[in-house]
C-alpha positions as CSV (number, residue, x, y, z in Angstrom):
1,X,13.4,2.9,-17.8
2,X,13.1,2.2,-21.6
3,X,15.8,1.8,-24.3
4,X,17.0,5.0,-25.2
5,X,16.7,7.3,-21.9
6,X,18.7,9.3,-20.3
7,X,20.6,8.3,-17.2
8,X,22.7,8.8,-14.4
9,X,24.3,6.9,-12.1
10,X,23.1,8.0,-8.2
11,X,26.6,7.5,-6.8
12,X,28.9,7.8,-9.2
13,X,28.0,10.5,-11.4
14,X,28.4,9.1,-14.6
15,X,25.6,9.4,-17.3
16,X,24.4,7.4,-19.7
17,X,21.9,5.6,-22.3
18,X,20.1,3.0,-21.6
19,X,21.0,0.5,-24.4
20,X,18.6,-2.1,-23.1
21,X,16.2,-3.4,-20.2
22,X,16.3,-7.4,-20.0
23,X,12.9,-8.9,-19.1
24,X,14.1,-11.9,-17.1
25,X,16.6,-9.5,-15.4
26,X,14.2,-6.5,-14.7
27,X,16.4,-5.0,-11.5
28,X,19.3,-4.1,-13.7
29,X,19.7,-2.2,-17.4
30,X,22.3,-2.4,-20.0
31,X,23.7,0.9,-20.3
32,X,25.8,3.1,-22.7
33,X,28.0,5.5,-20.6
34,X,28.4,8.8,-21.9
35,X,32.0,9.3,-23.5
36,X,33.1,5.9,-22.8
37,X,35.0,4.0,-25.8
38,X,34.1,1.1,-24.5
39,X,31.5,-0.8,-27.6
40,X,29.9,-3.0,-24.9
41,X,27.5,-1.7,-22.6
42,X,27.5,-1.9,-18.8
43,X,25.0,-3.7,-16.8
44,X,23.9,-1.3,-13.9
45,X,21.4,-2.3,-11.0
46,X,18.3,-0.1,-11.6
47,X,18.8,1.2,-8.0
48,X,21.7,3.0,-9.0
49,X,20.5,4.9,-11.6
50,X,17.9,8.0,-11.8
51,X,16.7,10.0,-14.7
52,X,18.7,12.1,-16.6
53,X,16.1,14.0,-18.4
């Protein structure tokens, strides 16, 4: 998953952007939920998400 794809999270249902993958922590993504007015993006294991697209 790059920055800037389409997610969603497997169990939870939520979907999102990925804001950004961090090299030294490659099993998880920074991530922009859809709707959310939160500024700061989530850190999400990259088990628990799946393309959106």
């Amino acid at each position: 998953m790059i920055e800037g794809d389409p997610v969603r999270h497997r169990t939870d249902g939520w979907t999102g952007i990925v804001a950004e993958t961090p090299s030294k922590l490659a099993s998880h993504a920074w991530v922009n939920p859809d709707g959310s007015s939160d500024p700061y993006p989530q850190m999400v294991p990259l088990a628990d998400l799946e393309s959106a697209e």
